[in-house]
VOZARO-603005 format. One record per residue (C-alpha): x, y, z; residue in one letter. Coordinates in steps of 0.02 Angstrom, whole numbers, padded with zeros to 5 digits. Example, Ala and Ser with C-alpha at 12.3 -4.5 7.8 and 13.67 -1.06 7.14 Angstrom:
2
<rec><px>00615</px><py>-00225</py><pz>00390</pz><bado>a</bado></rec>
<rec><px>00684</px><py>-00053</py><pz>00357</pz><bado>s</bado></rec>
This chain:
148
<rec><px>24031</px><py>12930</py><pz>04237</pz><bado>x</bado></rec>
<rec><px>24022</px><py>12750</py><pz>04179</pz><bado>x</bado></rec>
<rec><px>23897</px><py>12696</py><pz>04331</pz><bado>x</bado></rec>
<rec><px>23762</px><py>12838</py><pz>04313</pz><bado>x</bado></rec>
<rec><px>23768</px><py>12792</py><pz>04135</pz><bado>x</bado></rec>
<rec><px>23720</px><py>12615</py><pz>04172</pz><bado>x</bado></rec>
<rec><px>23596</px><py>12653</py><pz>04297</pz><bado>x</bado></rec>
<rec><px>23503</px><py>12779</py><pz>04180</pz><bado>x</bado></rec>
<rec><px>23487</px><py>12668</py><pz>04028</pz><bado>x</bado></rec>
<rec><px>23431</px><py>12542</py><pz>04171</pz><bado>x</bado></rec>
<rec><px>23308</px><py>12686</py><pz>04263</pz><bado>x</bado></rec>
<rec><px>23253</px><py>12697</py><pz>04059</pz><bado>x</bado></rec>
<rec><px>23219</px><py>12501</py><pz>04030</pz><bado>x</bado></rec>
<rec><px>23117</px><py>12495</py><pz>04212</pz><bado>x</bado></rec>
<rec><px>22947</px><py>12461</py><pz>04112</pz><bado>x</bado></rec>
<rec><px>23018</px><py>12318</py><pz>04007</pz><bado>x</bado></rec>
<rec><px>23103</px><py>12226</py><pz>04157</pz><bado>x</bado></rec>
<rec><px>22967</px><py>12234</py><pz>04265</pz><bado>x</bado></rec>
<rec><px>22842</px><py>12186</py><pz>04130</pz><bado>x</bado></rec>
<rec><px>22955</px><py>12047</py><pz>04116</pz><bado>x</bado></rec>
<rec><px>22979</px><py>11999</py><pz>04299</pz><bado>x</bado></rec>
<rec><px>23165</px><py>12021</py><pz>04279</pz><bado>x</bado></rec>
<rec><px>23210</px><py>12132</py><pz>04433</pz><bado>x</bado></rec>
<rec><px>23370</px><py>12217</py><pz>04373</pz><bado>x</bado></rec>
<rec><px>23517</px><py>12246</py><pz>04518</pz><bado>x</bado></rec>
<rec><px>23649</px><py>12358</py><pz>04459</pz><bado>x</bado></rec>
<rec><px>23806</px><py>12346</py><pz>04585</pz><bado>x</bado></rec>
<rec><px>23949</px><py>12470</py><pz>04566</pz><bado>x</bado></rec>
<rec><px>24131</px><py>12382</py><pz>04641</pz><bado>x</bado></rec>
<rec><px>24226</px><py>12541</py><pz>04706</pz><bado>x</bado></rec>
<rec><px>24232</px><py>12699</py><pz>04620</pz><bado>x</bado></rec>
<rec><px>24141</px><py>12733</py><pz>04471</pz><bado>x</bado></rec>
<rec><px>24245</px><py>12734</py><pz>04313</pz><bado>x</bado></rec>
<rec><px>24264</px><py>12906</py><pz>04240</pz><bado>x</bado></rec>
<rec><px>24319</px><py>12930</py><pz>04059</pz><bado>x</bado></rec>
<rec><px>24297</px><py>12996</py><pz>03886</pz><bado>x</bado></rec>
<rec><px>24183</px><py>12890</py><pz>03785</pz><bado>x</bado></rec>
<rec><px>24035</px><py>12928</py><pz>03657</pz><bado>x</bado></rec>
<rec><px>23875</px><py>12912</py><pz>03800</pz><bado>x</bado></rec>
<rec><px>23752</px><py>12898</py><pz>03665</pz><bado>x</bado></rec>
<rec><px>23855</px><py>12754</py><pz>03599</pz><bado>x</bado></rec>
<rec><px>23882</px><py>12679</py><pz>03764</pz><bado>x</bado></rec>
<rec><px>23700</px><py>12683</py><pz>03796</pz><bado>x</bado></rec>
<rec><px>23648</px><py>12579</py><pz>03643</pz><bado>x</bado></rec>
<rec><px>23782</px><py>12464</py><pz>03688</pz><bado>x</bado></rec>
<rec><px>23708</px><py>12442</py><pz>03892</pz><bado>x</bado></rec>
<rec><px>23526</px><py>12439</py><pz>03807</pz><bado>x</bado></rec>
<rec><px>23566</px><py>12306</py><pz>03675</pz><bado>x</bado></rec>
<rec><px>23630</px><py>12207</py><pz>03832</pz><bado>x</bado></rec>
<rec><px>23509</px><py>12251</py><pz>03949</pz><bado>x</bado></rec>
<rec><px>23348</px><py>12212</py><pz>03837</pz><bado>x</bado></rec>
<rec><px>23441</px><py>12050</py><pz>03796</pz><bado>x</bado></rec>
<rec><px>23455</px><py>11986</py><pz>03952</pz><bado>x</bado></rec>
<rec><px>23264</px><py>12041</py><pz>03996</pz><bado>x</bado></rec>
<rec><px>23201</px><py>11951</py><pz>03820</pz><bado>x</bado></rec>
<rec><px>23320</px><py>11788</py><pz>03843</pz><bado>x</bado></rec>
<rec><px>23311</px><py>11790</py><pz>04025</pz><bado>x</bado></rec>
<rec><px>23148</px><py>11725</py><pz>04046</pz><bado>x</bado></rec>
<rec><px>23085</px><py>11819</py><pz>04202</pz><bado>x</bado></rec>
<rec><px>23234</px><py>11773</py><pz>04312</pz><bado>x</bado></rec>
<rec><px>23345</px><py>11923</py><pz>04405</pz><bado>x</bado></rec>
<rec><px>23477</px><py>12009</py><pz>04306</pz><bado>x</bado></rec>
<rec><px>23613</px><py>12094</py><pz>04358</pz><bado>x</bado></rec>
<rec><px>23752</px><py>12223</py><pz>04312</pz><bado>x</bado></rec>
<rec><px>23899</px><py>12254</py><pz>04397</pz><bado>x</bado></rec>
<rec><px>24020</px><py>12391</py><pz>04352</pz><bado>x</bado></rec>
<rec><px>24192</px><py>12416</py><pz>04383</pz><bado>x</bado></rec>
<rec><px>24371</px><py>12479</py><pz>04349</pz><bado>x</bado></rec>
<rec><px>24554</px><py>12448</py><pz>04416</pz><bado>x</bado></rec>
<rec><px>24721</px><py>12556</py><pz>04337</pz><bado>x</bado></rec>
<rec><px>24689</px><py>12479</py><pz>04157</pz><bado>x</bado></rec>
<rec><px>24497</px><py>12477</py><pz>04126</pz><bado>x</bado></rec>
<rec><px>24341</px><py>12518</py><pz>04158</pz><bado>x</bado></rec>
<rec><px>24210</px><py>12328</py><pz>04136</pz><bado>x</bado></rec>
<rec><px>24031</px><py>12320</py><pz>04133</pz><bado>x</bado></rec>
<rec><px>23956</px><py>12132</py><pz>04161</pz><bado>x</bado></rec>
<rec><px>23797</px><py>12087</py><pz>04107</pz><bado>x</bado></rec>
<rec><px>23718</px><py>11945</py><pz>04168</pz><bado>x</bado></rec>
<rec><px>23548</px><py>11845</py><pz>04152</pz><bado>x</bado></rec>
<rec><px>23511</px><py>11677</py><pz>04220</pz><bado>x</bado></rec>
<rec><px>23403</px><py>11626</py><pz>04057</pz><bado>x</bado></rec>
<rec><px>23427</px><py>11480</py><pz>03964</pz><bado>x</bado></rec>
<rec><px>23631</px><py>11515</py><pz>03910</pz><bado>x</bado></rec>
<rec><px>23708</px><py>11490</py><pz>03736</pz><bado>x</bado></rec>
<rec><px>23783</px><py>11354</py><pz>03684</pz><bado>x</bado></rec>
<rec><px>23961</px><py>11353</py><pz>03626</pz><bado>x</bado></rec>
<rec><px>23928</px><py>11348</py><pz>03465</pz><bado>x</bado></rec>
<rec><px>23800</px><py>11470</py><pz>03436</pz><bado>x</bado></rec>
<rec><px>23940</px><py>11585</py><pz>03570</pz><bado>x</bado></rec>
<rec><px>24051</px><py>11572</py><pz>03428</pz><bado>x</bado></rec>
<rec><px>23941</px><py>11668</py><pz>03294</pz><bado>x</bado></rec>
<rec><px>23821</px><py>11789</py><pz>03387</pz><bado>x</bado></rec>
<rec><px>23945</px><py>11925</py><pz>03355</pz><bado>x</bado></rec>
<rec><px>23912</px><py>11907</py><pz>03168</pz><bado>x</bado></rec>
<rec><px>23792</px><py>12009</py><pz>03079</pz><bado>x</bado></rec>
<rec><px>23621</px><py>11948</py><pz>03047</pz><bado>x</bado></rec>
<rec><px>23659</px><py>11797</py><pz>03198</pz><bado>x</bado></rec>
<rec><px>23554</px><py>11771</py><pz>03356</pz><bado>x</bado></rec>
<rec><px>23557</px><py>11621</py><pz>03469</pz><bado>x</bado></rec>
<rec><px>23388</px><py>11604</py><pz>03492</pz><bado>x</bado></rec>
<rec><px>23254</px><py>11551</py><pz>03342</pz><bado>x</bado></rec>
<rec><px>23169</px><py>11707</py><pz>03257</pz><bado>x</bado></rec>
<rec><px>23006</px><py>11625</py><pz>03289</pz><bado>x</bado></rec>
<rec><px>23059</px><py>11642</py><pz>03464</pz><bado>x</bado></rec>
<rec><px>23130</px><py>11782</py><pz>03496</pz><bado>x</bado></rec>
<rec><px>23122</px><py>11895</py><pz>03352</pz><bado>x</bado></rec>
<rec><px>23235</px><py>12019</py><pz>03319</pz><bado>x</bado></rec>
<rec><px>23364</px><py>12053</py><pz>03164</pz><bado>x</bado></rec>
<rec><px>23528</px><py>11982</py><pz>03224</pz><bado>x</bado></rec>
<rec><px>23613</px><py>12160</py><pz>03223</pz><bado>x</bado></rec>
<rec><px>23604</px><py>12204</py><pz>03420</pz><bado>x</bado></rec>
<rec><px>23761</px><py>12088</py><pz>03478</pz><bado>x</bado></rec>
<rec><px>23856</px><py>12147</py><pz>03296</pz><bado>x</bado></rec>
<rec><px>23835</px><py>12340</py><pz>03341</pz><bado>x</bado></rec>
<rec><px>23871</px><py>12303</py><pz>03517</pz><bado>x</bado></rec>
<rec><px>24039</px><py>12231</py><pz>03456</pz><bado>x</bado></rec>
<rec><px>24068</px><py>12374</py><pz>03346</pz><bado>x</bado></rec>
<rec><px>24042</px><py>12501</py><pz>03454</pz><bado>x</bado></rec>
<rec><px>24140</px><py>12432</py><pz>03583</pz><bado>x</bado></rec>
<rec><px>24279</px><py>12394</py><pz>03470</pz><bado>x</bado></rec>
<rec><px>24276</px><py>12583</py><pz>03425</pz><bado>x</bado></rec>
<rec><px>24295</px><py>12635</py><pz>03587</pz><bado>x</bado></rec>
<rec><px>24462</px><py>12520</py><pz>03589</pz><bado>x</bado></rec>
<rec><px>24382</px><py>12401</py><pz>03724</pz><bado>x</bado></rec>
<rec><px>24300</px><py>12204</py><pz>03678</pz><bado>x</bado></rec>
<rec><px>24154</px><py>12108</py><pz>03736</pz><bado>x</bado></rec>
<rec><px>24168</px><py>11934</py><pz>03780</pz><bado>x</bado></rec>
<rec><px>24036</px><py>11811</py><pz>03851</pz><bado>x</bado></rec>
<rec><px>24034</px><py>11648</py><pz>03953</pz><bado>x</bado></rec>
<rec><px>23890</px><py>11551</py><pz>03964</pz><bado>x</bado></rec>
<rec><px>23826</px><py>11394</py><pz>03986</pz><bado>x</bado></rec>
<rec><px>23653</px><py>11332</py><pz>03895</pz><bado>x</bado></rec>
<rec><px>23533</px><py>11302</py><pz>04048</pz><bado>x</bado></rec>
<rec><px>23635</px><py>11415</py><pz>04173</pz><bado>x</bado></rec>
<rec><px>23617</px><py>11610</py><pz>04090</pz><bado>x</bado></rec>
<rec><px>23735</px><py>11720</py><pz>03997</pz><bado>x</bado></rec>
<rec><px>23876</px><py>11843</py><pz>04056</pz><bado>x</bado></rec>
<rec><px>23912</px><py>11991</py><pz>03933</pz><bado>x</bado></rec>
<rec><px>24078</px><py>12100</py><pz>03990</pz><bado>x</bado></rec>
<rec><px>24133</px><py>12240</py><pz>03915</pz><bado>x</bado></rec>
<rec><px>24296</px><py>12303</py><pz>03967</pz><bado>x</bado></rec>
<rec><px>24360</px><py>12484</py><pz>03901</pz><bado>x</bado></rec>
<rec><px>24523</px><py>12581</py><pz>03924</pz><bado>x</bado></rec>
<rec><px>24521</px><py>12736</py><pz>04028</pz><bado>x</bado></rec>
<rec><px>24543</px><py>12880</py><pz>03962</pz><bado>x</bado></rec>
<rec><px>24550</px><py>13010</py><pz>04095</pz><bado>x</bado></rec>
<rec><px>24458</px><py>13161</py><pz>04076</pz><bado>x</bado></rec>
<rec><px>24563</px><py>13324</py><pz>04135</pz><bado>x</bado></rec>
């Protein structure tokens, strides 16, 4: 169950986000996708998002939204931080790349490259749209695969 997924790994993050003074909305659009995919797996990939958005977001609201029509199950994360540019949209897939300056933000550069790799292994992608000044939008979208 796709949404109770979410909303644990978001239950799990409540310290950070408030610390931050990034309330967190989750939003579920119909039924919750059901399917066969590697929680653990899916939970680093919602976390790597989630603490994202609360580190770039710079105390504004964030908010996740999940869905799922006859092809897919999508998760959408989205922050209204600072955004990234298009070039720097370009590259933060790549290992060892971040959009923000280490002096800034910290971090290794890996988060956005596993995120990718673990949703590629699940047969899904993860695509962004942002704008600098007007947050970031990270969506996942993953094929069902029924469960029995």
């Amino acid at each position: 169950d796709l949404f109770n997924l979410v909303r644990e790994v978001v239950e799990r993050h409540r310290p950070q986000w408030e610390m931050a003074h990034s309330p967190v909305n989750i939003e579920l659009l119909g039924e919750s996708p059901k399917g066969q995919w590697d929680s653990l797996r899916m939970e680093q990939v919602i976390s790597n998002l989630l603490t994202n958005a609360i580190k770039y977001g710079r105390g504004k609201p964030i908010e996740l939204t999940v869905s799922s029509d006859r092809s897919g199950a999508r998760i959408s994360v989205r922050d209204f931080g600072s955004g990234i540019s298009a070039a720097d949209q370009a590259r933060i897939f790549n290992r060892f790349e971040r959009a923000g300056s280490i002096s800034s933000f910290g971090g290794l550069g890996l988060g956005l490259y596993i995120t990718r790799q673990i949703v590629a292994a699940h047969a899904g992608t993860i695509g962004i749209e942002s704008e600098v000044g007007k947050g970031a939008t990270f969506t996942i979208d993953l094929p069902l695969q029924h469960v029995s």
